[in-house]
N, CA, C, O and CB atoms as a CASP TS submission, in Angstrom:
PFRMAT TS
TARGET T0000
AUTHOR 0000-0000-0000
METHOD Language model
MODEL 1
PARENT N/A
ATOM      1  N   UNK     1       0.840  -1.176   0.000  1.00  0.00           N
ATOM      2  CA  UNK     1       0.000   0.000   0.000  1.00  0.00           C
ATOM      3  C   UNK     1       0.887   1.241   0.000  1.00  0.00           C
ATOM      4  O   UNK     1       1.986   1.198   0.553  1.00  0.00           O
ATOM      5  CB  UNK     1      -0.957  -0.003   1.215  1.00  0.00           C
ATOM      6  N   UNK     2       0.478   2.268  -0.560  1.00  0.00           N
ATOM      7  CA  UNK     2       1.477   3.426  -1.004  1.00  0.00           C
ATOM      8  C   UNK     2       1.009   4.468   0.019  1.00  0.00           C
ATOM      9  O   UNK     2      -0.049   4.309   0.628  1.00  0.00           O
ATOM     10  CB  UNK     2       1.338   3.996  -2.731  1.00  0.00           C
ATOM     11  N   UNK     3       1.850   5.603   0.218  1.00  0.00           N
ATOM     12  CA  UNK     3       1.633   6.424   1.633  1.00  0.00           C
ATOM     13  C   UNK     3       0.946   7.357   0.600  1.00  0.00           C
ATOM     14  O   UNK     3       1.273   7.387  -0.586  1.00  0.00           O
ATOM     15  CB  UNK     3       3.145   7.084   2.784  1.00  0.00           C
ATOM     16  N   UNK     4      -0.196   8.238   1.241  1.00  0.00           N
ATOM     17  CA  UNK     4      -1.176   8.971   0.485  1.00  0.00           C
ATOM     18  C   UNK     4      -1.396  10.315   0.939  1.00  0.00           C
ATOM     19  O   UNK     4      -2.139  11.194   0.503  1.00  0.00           O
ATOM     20  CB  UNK     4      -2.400   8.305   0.483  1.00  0.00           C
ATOM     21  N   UNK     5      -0.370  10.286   2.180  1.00  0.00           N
ATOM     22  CA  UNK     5      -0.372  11.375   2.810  1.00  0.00           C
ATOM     23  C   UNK     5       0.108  13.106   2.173  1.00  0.00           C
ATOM     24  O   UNK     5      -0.477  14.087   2.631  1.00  0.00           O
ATOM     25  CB  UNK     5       0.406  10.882   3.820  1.00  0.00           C
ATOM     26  N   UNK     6       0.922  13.220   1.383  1.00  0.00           N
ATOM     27  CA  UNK     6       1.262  14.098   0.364  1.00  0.00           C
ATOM     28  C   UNK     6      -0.207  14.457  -0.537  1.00  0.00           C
ATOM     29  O   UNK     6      -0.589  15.609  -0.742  1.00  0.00           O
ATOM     30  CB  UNK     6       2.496  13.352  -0.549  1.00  0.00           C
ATOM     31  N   UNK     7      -0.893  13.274  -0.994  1.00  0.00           N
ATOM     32  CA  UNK     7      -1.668  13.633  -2.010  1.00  0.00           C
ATOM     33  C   UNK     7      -3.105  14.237  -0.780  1.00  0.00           C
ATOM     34  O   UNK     7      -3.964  15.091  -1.004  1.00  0.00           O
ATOM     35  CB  UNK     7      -1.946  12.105  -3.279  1.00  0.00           C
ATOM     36  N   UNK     8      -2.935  13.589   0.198  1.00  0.00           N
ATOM     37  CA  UNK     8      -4.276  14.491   1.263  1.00  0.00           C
ATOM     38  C   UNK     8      -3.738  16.010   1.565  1.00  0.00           C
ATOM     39  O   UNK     8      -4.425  17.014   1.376  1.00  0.00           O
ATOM     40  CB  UNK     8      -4.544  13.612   3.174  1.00  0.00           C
ATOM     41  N   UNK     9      -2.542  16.011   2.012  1.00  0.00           N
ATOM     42  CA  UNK     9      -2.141  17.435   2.086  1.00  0.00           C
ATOM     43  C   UNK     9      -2.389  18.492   0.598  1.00  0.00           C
ATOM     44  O   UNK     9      -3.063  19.522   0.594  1.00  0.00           O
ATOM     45  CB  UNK     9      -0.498  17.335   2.480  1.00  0.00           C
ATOM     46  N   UNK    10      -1.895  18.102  -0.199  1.00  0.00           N
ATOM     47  CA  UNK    10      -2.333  18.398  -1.618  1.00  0.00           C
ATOM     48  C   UNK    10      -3.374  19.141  -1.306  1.00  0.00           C
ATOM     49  O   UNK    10      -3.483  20.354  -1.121  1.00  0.00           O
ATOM     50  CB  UNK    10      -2.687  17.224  -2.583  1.00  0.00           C
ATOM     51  N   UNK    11      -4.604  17.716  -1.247  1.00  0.00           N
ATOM     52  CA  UNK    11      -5.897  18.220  -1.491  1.00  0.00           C
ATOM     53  C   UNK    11      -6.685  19.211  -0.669  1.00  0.00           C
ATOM     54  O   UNK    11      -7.632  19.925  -0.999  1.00  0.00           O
ATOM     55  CB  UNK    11      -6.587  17.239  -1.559  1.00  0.00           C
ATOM     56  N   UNK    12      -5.827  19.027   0.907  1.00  0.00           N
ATOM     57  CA  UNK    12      -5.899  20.035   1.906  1.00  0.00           C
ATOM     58  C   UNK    12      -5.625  21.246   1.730  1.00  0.00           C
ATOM     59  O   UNK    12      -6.204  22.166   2.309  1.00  0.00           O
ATOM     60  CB  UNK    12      -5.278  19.802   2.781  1.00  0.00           C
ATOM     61  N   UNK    13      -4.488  21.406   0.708  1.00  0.00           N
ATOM     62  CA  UNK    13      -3.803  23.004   0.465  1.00  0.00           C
ATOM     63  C   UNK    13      -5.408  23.378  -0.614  1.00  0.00           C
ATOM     64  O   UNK    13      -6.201  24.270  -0.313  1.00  0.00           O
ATOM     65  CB  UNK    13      -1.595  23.052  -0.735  1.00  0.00           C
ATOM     66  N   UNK    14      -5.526  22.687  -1.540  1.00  0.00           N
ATOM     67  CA  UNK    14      -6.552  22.759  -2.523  1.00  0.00           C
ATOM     68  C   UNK    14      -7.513  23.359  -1.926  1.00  0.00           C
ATOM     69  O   UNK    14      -7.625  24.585  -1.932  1.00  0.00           O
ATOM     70  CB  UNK    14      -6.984  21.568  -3.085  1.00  0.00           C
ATOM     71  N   UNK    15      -8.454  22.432  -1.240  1.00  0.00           N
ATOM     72  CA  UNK    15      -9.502  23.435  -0.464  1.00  0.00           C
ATOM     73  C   UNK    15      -9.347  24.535   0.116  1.00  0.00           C
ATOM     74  O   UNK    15     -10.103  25.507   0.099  1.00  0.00           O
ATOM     75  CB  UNK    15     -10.023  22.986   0.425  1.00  0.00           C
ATOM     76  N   UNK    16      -8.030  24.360   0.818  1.00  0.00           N
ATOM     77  CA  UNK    16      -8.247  26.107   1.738  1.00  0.00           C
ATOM     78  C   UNK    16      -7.908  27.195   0.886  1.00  0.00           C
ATOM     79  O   UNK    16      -7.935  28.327   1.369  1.00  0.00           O
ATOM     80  CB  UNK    16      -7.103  26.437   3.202  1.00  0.00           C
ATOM     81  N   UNK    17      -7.480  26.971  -0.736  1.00  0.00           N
ATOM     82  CA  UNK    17      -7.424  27.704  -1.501  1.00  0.00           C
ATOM     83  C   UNK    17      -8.437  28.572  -1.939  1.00  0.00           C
ATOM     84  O   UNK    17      -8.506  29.793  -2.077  1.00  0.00           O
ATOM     85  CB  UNK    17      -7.045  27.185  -2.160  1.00  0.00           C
ATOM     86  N   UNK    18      -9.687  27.049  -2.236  1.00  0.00           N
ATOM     87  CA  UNK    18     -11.030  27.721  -2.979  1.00  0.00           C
ATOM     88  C   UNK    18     -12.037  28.266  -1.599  1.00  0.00           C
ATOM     89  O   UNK    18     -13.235  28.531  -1.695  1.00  0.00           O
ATOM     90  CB  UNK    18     -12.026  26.290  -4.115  1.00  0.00           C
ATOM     91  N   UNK    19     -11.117  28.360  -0.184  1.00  0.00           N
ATOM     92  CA  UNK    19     -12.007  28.877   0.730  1.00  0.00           C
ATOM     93  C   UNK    19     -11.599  29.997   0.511  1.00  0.00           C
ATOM     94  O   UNK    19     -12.387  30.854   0.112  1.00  0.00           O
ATOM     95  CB  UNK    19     -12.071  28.460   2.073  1.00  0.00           C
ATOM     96  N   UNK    20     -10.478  30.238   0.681  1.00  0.00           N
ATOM     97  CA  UNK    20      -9.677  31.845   0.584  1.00  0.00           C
ATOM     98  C   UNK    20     -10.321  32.860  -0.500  1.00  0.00           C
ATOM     99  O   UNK    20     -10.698  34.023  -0.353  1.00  0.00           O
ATOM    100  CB  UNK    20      -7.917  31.666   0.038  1.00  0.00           C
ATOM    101  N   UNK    21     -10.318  31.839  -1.882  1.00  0.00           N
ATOM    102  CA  UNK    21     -10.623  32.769  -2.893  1.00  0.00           C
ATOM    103  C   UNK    21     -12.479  32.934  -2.385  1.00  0.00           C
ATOM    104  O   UNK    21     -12.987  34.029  -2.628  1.00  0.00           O
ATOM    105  CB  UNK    21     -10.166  32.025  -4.717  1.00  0.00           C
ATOM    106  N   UNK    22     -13.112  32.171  -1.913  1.00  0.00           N
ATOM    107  CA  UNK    22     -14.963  32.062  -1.892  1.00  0.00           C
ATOM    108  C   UNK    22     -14.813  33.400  -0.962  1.00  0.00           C
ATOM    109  O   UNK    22     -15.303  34.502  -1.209  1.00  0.00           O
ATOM    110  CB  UNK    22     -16.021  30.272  -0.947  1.00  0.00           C
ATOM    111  N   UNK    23     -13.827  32.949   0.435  1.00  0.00           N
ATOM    112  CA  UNK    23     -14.337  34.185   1.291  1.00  0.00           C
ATOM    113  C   UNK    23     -14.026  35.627   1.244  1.00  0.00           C
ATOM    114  O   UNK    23     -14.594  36.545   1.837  1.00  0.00           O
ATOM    115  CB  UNK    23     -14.042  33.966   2.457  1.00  0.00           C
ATOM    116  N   UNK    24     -12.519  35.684   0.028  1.00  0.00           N
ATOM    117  CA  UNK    24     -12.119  37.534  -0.643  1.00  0.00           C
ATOM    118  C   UNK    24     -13.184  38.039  -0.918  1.00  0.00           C
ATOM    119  O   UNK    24     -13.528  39.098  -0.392  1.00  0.00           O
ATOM    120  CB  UNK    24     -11.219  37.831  -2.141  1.00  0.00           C
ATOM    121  N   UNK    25     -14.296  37.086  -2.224  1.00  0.00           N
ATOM    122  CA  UNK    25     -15.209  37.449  -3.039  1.00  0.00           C
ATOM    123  C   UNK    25     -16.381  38.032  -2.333  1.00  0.00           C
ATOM    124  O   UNK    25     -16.928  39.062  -2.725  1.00  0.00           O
ATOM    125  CB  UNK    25     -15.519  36.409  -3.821  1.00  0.00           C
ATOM    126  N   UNK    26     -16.872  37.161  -0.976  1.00  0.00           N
ATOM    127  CA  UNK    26     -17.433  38.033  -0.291  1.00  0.00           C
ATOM    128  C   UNK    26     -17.216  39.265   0.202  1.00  0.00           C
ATOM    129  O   UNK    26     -17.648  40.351  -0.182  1.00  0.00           O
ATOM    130  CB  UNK    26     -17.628  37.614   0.345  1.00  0.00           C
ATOM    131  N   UNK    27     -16.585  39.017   0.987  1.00  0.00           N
ATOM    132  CA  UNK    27     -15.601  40.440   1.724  1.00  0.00           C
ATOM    133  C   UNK    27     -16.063  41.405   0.518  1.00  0.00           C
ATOM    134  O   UNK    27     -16.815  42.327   0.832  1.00  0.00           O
ATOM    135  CB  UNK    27     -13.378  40.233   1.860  1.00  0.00           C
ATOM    136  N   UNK    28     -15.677  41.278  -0.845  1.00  0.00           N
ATOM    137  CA  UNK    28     -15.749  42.175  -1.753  1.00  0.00           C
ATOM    138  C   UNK    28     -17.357  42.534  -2.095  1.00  0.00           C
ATOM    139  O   UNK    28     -17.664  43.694  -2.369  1.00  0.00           O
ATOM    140  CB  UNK    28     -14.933  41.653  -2.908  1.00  0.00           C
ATOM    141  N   UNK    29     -18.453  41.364  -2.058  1.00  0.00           N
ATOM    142  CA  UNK    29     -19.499  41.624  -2.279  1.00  0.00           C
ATOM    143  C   UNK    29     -20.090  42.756  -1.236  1.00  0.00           C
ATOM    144  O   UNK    29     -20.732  43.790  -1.421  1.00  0.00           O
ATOM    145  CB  UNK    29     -20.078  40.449  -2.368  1.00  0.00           C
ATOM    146  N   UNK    30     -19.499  41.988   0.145  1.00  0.00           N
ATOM    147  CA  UNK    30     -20.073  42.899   1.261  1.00  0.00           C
ATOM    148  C   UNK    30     -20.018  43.886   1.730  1.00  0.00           C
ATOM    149  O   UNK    30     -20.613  44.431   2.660  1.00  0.00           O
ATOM    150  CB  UNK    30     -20.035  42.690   2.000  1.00  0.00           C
ATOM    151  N   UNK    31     -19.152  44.196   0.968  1.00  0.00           N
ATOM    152  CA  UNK    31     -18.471  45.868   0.858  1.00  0.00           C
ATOM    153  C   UNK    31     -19.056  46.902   0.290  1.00  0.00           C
ATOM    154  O   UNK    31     -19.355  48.020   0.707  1.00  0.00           O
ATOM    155  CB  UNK    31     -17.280  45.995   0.121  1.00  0.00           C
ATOM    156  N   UNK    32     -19.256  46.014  -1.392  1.00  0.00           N
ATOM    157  CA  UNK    32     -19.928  46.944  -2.374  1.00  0.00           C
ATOM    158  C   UNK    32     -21.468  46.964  -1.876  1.00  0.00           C
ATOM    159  O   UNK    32     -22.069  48.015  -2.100  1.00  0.00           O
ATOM    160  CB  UNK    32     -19.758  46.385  -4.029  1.00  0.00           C
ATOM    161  N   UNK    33     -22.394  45.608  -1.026  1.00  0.00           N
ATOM    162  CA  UNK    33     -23.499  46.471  -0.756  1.00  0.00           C
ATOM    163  C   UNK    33     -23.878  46.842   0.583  1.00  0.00           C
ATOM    164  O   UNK    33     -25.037  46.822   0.998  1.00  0.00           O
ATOM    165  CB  UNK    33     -24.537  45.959  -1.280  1.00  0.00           C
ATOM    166  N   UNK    34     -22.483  47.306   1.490  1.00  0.00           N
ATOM    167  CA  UNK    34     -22.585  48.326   2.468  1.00  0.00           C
ATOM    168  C   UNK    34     -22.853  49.473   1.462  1.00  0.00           C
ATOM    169  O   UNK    34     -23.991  49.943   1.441  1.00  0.00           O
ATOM    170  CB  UNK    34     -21.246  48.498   3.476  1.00  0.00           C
ATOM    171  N   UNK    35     -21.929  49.955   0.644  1.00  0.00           N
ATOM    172  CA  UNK    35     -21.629  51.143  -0.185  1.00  0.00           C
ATOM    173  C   UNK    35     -23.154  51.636  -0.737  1.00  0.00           C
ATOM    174  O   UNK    35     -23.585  52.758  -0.469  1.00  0.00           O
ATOM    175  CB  UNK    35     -20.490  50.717  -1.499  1.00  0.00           C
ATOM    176  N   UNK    36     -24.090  50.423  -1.729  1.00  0.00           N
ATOM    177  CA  UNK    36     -24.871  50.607  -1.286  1.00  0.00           C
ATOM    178  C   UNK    36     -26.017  50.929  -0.954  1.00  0.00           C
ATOM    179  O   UNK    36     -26.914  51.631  -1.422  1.00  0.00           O
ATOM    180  CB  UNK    36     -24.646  50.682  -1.190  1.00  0.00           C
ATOM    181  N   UNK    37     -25.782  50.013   0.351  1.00  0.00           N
ATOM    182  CA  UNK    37     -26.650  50.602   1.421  1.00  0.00           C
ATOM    183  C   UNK    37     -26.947  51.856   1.747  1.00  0.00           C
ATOM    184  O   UNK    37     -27.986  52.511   1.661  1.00  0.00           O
ATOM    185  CB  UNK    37     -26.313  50.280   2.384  1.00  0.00           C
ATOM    186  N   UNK    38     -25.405  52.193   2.306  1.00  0.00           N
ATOM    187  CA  UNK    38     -24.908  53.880   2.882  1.00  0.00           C
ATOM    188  C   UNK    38     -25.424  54.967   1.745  1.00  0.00           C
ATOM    189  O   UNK    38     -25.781  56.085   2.117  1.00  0.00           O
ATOM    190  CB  UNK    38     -22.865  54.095   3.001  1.00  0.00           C
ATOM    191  N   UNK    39     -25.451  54.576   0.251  1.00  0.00           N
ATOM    192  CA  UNK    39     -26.372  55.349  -0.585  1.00  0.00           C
ATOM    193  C   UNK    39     -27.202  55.153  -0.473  1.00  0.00           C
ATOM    194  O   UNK    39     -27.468  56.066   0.308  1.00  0.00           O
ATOM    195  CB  UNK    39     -26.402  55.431  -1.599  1.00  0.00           C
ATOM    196  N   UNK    40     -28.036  54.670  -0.577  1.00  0.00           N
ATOM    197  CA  UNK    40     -29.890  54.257  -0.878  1.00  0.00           C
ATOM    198  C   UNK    40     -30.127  55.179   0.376  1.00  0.00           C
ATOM    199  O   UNK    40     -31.096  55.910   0.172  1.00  0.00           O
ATOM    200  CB  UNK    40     -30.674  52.126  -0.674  1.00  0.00           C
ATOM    201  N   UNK    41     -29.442  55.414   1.834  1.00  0.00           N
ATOM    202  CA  UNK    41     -29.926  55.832   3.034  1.00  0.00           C
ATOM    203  C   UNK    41     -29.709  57.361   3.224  1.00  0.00           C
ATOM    204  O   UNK    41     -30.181  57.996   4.167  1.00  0.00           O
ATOM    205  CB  UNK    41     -29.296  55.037   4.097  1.00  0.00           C
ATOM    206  N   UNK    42     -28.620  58.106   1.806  1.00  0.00           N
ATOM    207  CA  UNK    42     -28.214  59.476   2.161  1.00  0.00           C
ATOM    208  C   UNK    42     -29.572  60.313   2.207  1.00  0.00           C
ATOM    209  O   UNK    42     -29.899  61.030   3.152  1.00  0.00           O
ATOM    210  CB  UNK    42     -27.112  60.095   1.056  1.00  0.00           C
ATOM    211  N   UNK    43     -30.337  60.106   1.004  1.00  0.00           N
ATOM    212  CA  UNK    43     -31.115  61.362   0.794  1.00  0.00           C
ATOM    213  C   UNK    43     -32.466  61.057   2.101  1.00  0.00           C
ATOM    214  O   UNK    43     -32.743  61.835   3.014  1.00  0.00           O
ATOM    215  CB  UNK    43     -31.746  61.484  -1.160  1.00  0.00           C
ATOM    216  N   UNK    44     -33.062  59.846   1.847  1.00  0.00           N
ATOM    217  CA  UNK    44     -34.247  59.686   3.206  1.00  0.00           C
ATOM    218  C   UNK    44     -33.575  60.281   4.746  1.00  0.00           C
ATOM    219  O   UNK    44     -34.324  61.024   5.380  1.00  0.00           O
ATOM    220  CB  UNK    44     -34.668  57.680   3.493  1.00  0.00           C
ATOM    221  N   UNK    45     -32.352  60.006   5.283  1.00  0.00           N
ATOM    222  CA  UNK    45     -31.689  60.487   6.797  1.00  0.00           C
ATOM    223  C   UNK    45     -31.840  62.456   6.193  1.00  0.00           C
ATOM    224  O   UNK    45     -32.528  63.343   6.699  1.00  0.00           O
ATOM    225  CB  UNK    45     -29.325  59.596   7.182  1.00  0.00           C
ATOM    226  N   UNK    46     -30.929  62.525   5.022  1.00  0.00           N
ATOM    227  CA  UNK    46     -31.378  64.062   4.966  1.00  0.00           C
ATOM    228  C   UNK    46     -32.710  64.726   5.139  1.00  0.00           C
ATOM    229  O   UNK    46     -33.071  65.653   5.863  1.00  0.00           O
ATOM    230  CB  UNK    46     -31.090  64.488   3.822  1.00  0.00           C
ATOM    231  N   UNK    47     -33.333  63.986   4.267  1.00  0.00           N
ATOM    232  CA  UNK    47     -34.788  64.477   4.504  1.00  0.00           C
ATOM    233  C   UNK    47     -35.661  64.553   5.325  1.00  0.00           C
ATOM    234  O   UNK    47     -36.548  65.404   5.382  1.00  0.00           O
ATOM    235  CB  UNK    47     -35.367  64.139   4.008  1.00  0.00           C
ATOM    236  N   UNK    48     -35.323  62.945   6.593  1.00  0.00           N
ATOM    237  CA  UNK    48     -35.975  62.978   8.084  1.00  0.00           C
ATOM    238  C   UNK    48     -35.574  64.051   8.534  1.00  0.00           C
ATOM    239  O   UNK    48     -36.434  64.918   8.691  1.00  0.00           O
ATOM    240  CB  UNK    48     -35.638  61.898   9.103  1.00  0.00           C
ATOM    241  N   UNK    49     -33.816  64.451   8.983  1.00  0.00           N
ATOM    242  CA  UNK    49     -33.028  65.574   9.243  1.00  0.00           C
ATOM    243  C   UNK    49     -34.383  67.163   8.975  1.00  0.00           C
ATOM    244  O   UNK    49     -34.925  67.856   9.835  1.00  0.00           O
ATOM    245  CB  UNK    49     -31.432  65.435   7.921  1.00  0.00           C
ATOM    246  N   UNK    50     -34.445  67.190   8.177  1.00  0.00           N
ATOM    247  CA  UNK    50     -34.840  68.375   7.562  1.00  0.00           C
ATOM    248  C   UNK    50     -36.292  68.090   8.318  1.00  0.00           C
ATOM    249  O   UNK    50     -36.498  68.795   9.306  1.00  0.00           O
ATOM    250  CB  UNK    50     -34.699  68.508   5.734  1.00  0.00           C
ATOM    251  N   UNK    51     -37.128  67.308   8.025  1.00  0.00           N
ATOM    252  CA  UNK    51     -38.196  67.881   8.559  1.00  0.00           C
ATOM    253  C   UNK    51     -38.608  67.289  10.073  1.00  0.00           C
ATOM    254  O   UNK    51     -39.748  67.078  10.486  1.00  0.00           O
ATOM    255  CB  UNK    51     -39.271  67.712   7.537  1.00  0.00           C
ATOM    256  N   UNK    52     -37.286  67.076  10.805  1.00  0.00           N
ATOM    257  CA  UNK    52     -37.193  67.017  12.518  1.00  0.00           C
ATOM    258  C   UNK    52     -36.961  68.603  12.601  1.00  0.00           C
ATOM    259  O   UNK    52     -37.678  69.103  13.467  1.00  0.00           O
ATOM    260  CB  UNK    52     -35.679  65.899  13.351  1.00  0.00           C
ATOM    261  N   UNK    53     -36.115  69.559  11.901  1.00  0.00           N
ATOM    262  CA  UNK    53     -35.659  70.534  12.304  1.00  0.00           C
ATOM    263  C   UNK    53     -36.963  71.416  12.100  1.00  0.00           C
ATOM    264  O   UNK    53     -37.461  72.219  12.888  1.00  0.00           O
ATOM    265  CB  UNK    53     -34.372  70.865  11.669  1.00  0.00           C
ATOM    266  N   UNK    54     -37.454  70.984  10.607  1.00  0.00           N
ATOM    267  CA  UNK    54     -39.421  71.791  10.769  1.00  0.00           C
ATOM    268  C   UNK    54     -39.910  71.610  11.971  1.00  0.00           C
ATOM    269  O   UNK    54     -40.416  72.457  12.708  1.00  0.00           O
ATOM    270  CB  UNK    54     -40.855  71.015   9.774  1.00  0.00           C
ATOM    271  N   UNK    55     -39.683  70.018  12.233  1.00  0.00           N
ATOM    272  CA  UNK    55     -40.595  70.256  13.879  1.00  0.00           C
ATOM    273  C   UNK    55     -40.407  71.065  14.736  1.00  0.00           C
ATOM    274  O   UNK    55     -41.226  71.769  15.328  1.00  0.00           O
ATOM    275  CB  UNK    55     -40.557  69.319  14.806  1.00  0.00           C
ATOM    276  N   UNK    56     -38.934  70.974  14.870  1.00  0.00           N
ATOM    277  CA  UNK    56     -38.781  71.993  15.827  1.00  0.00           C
ATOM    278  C   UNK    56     -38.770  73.344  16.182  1.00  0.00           C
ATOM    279  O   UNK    56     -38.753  73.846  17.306  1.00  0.00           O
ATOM    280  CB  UNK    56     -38.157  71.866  16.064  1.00  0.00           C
ATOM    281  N   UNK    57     -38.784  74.005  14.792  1.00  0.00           N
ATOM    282  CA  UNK    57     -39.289  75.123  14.360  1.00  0.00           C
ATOM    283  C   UNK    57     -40.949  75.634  14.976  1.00  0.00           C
ATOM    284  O   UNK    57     -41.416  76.669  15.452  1.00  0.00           O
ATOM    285  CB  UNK    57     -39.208  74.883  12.849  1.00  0.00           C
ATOM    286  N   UNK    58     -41.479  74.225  14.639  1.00  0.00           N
ATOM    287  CA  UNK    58     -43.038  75.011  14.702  1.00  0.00           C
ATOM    288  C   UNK    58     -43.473  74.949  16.278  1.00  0.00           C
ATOM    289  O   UNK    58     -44.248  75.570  17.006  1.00  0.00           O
ATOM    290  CB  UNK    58     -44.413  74.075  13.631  1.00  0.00           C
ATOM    291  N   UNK    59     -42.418  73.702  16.427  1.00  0.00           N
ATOM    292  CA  UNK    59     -43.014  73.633  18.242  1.00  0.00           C
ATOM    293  C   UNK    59     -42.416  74.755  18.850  1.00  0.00           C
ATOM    294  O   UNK    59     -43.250  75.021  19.715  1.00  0.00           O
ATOM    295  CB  UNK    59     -42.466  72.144  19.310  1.00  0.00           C
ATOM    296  N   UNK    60     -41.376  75.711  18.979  1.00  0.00           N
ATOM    297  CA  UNK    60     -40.843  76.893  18.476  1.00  0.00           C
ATOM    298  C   UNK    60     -41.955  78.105  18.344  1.00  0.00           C
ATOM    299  O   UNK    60     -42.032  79.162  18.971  1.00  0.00           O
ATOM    300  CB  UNK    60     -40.203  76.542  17.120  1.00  0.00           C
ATOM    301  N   UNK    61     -42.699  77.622  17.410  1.00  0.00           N
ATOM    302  CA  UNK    61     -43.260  79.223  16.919  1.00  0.00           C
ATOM    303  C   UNK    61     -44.654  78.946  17.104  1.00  0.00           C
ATOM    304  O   UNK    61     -45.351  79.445  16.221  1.00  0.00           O
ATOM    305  CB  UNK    61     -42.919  79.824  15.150  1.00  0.00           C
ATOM    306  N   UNK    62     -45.641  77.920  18.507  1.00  0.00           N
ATOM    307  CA  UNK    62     -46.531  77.129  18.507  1.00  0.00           C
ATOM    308  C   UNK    62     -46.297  77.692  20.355  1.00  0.00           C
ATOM    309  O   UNK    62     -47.193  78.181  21.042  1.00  0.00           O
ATOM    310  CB  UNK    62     -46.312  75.417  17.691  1.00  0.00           C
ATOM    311  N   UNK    63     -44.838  77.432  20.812  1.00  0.00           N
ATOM    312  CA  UNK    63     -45.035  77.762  22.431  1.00  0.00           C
ATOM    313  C   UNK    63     -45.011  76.430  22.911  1.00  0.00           C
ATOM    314  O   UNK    63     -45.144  76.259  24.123  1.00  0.00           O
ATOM    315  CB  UNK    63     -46.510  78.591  22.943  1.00  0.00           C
ATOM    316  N   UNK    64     -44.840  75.304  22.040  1.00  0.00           N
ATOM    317  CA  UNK    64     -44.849  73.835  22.631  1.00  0.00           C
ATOM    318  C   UNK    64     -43.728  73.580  23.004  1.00  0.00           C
ATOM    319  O   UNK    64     -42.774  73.497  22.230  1.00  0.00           O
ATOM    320  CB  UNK    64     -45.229  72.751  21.804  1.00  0.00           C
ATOM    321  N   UNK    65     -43.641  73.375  24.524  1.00  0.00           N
ATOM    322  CA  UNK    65     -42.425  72.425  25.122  1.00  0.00           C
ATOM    323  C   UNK    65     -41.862  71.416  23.984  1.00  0.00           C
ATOM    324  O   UNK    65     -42.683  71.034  23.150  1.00  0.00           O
ATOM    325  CB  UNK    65     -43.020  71.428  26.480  1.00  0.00           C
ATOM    326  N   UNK    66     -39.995  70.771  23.846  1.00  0.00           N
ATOM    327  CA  UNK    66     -39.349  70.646  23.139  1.00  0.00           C
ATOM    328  C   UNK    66     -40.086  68.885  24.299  1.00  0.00           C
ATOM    329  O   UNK    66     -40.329  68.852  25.506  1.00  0.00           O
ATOM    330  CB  UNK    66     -37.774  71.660  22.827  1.00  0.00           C
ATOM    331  N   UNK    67     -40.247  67.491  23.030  1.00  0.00           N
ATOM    332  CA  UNK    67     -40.269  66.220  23.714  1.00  0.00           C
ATOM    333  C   UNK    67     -38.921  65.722  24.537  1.00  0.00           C
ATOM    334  O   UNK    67     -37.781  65.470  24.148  1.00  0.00           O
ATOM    335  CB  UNK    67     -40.598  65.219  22.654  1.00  0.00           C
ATOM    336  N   UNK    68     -39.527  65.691  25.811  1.00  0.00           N
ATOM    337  CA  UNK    68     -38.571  65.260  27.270  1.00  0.00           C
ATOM    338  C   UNK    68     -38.140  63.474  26.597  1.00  0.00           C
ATOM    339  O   UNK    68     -38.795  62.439  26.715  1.00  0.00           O
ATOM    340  CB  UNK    68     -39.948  65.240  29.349  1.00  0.00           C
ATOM    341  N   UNK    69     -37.203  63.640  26.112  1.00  0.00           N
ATOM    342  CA  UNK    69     -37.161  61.794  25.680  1.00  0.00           C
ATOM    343  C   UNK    69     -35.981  61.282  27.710  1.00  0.00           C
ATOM    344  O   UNK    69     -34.979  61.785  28.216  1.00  0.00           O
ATOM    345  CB  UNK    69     -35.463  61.369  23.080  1.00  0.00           C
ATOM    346  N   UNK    70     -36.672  60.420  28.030  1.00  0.00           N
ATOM    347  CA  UNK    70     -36.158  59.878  28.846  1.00  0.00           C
ATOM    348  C   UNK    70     -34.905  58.704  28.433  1.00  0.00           C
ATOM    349  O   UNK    70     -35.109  58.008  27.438  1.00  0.00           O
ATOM    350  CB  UNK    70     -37.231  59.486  29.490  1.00  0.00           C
ATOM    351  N   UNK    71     -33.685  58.522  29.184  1.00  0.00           N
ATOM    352  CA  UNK    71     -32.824  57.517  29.147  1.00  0.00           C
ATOM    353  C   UNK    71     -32.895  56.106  28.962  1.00  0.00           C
ATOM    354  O   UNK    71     -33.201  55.391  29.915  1.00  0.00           O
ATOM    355  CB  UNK    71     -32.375  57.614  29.975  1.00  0.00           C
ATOM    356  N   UNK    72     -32.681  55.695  27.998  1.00  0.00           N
ATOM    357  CA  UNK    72     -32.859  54.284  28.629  1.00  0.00           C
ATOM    358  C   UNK    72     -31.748  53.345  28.768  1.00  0.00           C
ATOM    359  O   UNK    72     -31.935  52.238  29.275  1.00  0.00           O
ATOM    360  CB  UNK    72     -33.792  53.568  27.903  1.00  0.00           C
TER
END
């Protein structure tokens, strides 16, 4: 019987190859749809932005106490 141990290591280097290359590709996918994400979310956060600051304007020019948000 012939020692087979070389050809398992082989096949060992082999796989952790096509893990390396599977898990870059992510990394890379997961990147591009943070990127995005972080777009699709600029203009809606601006626009909440903008009309929190209306609120506060009118509660402002209304005489309404500013909302007491408690700690949690």
């Amino acid at each position: 019987m012939r020692d087979i141990r070389g050809d398992l290591q082989e096949r060992a280097n082999t796989i952790k190859e096509q893990m390396s290359v599977a898990h870059s590709q992510f990394e890379k996918r997961f990147e591009q749809l943070k990127l995005e994400h972080q777009s699709r979310l600029k203009n809606p956060v601006a626009e909440l932005e903008a009309v929190k600051l209306v609120m506060k304007i009118e509660d402002r020019r209304l005489g309404l106490r500013p909302e007491v948000k408690l700690a949690s």
